[in-house]
N, C-alpha and C positions, 0 to 999 in steps of 0.2 A: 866433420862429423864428431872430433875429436870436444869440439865447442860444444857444439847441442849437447853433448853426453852430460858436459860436465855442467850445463844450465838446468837440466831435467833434474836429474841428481839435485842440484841443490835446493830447485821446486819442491822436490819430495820432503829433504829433511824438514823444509821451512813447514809444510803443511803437517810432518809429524810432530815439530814441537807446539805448534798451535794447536793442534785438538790435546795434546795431553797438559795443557797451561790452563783447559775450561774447567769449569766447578758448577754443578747445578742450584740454581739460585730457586726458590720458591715465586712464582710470577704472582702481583698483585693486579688487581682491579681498578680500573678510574671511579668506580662507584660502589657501593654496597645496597647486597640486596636484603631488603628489612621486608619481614613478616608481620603484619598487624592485624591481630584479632581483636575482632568488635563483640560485644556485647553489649548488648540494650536490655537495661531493666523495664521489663513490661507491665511494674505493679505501682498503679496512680491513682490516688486517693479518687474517687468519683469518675473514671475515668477507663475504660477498656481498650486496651489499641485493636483494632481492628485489621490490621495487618502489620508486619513487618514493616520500617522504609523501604524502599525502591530504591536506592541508591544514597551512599557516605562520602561527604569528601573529608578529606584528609591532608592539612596544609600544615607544615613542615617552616615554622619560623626560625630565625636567628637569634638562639638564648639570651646571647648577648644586647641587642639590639631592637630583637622584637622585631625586625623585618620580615617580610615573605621571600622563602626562598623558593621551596617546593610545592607541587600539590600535585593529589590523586586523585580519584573517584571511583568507589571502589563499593562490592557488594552489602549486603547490610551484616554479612557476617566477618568482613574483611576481605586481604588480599595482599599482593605483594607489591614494594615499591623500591625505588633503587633511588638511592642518593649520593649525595657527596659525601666522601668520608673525613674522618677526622675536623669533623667539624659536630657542635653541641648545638640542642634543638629543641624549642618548646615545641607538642605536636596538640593538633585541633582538631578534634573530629565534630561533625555534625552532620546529620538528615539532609538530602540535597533535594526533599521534593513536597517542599509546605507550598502553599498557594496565598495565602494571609501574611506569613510570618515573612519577614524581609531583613536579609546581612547586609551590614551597610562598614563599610572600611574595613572591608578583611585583606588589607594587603599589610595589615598592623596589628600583631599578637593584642598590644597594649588598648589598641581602637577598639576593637573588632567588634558590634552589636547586632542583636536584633530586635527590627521593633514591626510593627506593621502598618498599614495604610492609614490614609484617615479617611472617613466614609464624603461623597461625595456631598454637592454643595445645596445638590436639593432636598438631602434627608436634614445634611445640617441646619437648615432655616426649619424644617417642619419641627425638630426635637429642640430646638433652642427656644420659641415659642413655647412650649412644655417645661422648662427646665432650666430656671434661674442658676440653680447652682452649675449647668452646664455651661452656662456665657465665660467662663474664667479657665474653660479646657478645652484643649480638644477635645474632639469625638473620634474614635477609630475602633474598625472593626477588632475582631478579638481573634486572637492570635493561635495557629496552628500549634500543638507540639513537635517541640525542637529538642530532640536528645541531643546532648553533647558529652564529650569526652575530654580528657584534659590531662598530659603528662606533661613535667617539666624536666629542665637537664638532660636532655636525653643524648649521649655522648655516643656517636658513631666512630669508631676506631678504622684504620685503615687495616685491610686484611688479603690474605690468599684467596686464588679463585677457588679452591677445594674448599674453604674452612666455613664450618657451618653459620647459615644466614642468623642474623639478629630480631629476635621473636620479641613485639610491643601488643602487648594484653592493655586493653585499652574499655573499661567499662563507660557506655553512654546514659546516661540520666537524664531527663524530662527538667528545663527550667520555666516552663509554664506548668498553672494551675490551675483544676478544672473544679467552678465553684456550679455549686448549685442552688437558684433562688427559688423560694415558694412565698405563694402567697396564698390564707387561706378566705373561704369564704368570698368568693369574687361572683357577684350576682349580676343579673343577666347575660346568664353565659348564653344563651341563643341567639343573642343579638351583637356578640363579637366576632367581627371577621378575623380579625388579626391584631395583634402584640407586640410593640417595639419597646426596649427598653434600654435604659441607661444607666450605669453605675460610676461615679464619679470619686474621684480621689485613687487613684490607679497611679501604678509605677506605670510610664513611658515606653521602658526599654529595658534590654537587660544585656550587660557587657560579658556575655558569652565565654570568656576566657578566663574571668575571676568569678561566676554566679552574681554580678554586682548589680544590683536593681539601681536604676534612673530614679535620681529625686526630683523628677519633672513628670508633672501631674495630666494626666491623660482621662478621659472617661472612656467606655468601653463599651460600645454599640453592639446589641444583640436583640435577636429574632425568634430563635430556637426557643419554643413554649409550647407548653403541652396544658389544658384546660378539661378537667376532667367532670363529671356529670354531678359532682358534691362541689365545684365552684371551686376544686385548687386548681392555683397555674403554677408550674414546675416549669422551671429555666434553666437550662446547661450555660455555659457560658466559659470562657478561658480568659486567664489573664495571668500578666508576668505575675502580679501579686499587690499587695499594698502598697502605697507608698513608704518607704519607709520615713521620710522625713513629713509628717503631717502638721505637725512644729517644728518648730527649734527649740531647743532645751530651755530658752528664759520662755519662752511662750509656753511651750507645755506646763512647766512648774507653775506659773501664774494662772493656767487654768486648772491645775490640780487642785491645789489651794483654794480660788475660789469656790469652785464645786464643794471642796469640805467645810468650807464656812459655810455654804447655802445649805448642808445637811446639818451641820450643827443646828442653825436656827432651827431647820425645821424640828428637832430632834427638841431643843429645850423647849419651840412651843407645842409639842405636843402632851398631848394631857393622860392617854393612857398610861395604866402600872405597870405595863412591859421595859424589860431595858432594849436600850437600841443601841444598835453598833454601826459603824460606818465604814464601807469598805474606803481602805487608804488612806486612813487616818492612823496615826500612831496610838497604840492600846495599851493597857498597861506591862506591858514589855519593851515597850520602848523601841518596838520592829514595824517596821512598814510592812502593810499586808502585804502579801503575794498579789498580781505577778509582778510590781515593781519593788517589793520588797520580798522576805526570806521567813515571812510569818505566816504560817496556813490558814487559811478561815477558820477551820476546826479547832485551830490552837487558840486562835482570837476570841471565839467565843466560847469557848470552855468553859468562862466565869457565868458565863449565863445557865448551864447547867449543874453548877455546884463544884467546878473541877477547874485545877489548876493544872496547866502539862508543861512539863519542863521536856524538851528533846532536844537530849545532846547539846547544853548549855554548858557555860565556863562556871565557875563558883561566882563569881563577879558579875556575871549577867543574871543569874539566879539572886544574888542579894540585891541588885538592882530592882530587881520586880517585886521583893520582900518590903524595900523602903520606899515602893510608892504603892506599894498596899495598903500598908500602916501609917506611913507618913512618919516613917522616922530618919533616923540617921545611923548607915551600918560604917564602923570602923573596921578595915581589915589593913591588920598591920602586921602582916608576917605574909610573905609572896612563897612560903612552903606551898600553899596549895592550889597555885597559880594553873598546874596539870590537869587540874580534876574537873573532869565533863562528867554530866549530871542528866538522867531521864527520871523524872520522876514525877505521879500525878497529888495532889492534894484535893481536900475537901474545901472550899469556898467558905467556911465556915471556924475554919480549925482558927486556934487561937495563934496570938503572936511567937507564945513558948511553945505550942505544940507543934508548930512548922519549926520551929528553929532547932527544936529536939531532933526534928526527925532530918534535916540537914546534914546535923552531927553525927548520926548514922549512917547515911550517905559516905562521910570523909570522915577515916576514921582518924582518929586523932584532933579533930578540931573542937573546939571549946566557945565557948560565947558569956559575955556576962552586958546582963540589961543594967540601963543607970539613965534615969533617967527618961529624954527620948534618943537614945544612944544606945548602941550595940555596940561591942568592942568585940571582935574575931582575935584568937590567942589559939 
């Protein structure tokens, strides 16, 4: 008895230094749970959404890698999803219920596209007869809207089972475009059963993860027309958008160019007293029009109204336009007034002193003196 005593006895102590040797540690998770709100912008140029999507998935890549690691499916307003922690994650929202519109390689942040079908082989033979410039594209139907959403970095930390979940706001945007065609004047409307049409020079696809349009040229097969009793026919139609590569930069430039020499001729053989101007041609400012240059139409023809507009020019770009007005030679030898941005209108008519007068008002302190066909700036 004397044994047992002293073996119980020593069970005890043993269990009483063990519970006073513990320390409560905060217990973590194998996963974290993330909170993701959707928002879909529902405002699209030509365009109404007619309901909400039906269901978002939600795929969870490897920042690093651009791998698939996760994914959810989840309401159109969001929901909750539980990952691995401590690890970083580009995340991919999109619409899970187009019928046209088709993902192709979404196991790859970097791949990942949508494009959609190409219309079958009977319509193709019937519109390719119709439509020379169609033989060099495909033909495919037009594409469902696909809102998408897009964060990057997204750094999941490892945490406590109590500590509040990790909230990702995640706004979805539309990367189709809803075009509308008209055509007016279309006679014998009594005797059209129906409208097929085709619009060619189309972006392909569109890389979902960057907004990056396909420079592979697609046409765009559509149905939806409306023919109304004054002979319009109104066409909805979707597509990713233009091509953006329709040239390449030496081809585009070589067909710019031509086209401005083919206005020029026409321009010198014409016989009317009106002056002509030529959009994208350089004018006397030395600016390429608007949209591929930084000159307004309104500023470009100004001289045809009597007016000169200077907006927000340097002094340098402004005596630029003085010595190919006059056809002289301005000197400026002093870079004091290299700062000085200038708006200012003239009359088409003022003399060579009276613009230069009113320069020097502009900047105060500058001075000028004529010699000749020479301007000297001091």
């Amino acid at each position: 008895m004397k044994h047992t005593y002293y073996i119980l006895l020593a069970l005890c102590a043993a269990v009483i230094v063990g519970f006073s040797s513990c320390k409560r540690r905060p217990l973590t998770t194998a996963d974290y749970k993330v909170i993701v709100n959707i928002e879909i912008e529902e405002d699209i140029v030509n365009y109404k959404m007619p309901h909400q999507p039906s269901l978002m998935r939600c795929i969870f890549y490897d920042s690093h890698t651009g791998a698939f690691v996760t994914q959810a499916f989840l309401p159109s307003t969001g929901g909750q999803v539980n990952l691995i922690p401590s690890r970083e994650y580009d995340v991919l929202v999109y619409n899970f219920d187009t019928e046209s519109t088709w993902i192709n390689e979404e196991n790859s942040f970097n791949k990942i596209y949508a494009s959609t079908s190409v219309i079958p082989t009977s319509f193709l033979t019937k519109l390719r007869s119709r439509s020379a410039a169609s033989e060099k594209e495909k033909i495919v139907y037009d594409p469902d809207h696909l809102y998408v959403g897009r964060l990057n970095d997204v750094f999941v930390p490892a945490r406590s089972v109590d500590a509040d979940p990790l909230v990702l706001d995640i706004k979805c945007e539309t990367v189709v475009e809803s075009w509308i065609l008209e055509v007016r004047s279309v006679t014998g409307v009594e005797n059209i059963g129906s409208v097929a049409a085709v619009i060619t020079g189309l972006a392909e696809s569109n890389k979902i993860a960057f907004d990056e349009l396909s420079t592979n040229f697609v046409s765009v097969y559509f149905d939806n027309q409306v023919i109304d009793e004054n002979g319009l026919l109104t066409a909805r139609f979707n597509t990713f958008g233009a091509n953006p590569l329709k040239f390449d930069h030496d081809t585009l430039t070589a067909v710019v160019h031509a086209a401005i020499d083919c206005a020029r001729a026409a321009r010198d053989a014409s016989d009317t007293p009106h002056e002509k101007f030529i959009a994208l041609d350089i004018g006397p400012s030395g600016k390429m029009l608007a949209p591929l240059g930084d000159l307004d139409f309104e500023d470009a023809v100004s001289w045809k109204d009597g007016d000169l507009r200077l907006k927000s020019v340097s002094l340098k770009e402004a005596l630029d336009i003085v010595e190919r007005k006059f056809d002289i030679n301005i000197h400026l030898t002093t870079d004091k007034y290299n700062s000085a941005i200038l708006t200012a209108k003239f009359i088409n008519d003022e003399s060579l002193t009276e613009l230069m007068d009113a320069l020097c008002k502009l900047v105060p302190g500058m001075q000028y003196q004529i010699k000749d066909n020479n301007i000297y700036i001091r």
